[in-house]
Each structure stands twice: as C-alpha cells, then as structure tokens.
VMD Tcl script that draws the C-alpha trace (Angstrom):
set ca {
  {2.22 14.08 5.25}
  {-0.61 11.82 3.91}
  {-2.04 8.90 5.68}
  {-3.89 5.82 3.61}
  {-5.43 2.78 4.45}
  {-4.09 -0.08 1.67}
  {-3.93 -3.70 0.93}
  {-1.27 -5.57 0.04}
  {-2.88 -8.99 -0.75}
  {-0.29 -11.10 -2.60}
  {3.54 -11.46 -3.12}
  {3.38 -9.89 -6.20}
  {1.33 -6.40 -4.75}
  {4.03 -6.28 -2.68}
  {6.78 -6.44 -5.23}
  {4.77 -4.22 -7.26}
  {4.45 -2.03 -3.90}
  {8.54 -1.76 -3.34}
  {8.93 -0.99 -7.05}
  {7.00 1.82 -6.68}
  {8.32 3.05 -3.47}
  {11.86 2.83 -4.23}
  {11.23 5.15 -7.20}
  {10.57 7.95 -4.57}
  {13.23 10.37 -3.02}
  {10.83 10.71 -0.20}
  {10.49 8.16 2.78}
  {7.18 6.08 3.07}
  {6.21 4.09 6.40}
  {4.06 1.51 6.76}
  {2.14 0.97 10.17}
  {0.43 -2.23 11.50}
  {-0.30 -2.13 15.10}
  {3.13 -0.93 17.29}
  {5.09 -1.76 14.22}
  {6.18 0.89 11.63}
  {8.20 -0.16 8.67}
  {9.99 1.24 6.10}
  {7.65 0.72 3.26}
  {11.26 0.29 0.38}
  {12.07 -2.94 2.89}
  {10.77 -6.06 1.46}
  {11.57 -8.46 4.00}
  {9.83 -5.79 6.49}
  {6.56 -5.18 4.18}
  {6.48 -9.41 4.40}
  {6.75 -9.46 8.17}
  {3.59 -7.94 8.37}
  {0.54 -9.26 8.82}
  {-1.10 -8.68 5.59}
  {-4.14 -10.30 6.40}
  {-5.62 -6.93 7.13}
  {-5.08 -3.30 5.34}
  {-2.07 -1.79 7.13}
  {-1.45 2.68 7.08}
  {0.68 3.96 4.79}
  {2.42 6.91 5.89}
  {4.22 9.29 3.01}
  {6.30 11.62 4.21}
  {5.75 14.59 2.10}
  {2.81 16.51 0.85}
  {4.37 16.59 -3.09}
  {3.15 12.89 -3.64}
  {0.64 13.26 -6.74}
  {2.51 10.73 -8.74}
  {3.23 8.83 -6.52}
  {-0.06 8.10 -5.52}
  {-1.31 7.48 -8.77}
  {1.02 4.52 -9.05}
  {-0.01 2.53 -5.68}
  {-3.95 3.93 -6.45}
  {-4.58 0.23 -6.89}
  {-3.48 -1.01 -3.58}
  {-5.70 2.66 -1.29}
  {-8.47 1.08 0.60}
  {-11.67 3.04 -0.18}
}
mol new
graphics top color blue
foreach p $ca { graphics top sphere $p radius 0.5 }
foreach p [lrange $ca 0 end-1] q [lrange $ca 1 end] { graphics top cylinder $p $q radius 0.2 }
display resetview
C-alpha cells in the first residue's frame, strides 16, 4: 500500500486524475477527513473539498507506473 499527499486543483486535474486511475486493475482511495472515496468516481473526487491536498491511498505495492502518471498532482 502507498500513501500520498496530492492536489487536485481544477476540473480538468481531476479528469486527468480519473483517466489515469481507471487505467489501473488495482483500487485507489482517496481520503479527506472521515470521507474515503473511490478515487475512479468522478462525481465522488468532485464532492470533495479540493480546497486542500486530500491522501491518496493505492492499494498495491506494484504501482511504479502508475505513479509516474499522477507525479504531477504528489504534494512534495
């Protein structure tokens, strides 16, 4: 399991985001507060408050590539 801190700042991150995550055969939560979402819903990503960076949870620990391709959004 891996554990990130990202940002999601504008519709289009978060289109780019889903994209991304619906590409994997893994699952991938995201966490704000008491709320965890599934990170391939849309409609759940947007009822977020993405004011602030929110955890992203990925559910395996064979998630190279997929990291490289949401790199952009990781919190550093």
């Amino acid at each position: 399991m891996t554990t990130v801190k990202i940002r999601l700042g504008t519709i289009n991150d978060v289109k780019e985001f889903v994209n991304a995550v619906t590409l994997c055969d893994f699952d991938v939560d995201l966490v704000s507060g008491k709320y965890v979402i599934d990170a391939k819903s849309i409609m759940g990503i947007l009822s977020l408050d993405l004011a602030q960076p929110v955890t992203m949870v990925v559910h395996t620990d064979e998630c190279g590539g997929f990291m490289q391709s949401v790199d952009r959004f990781v919190v550093r």
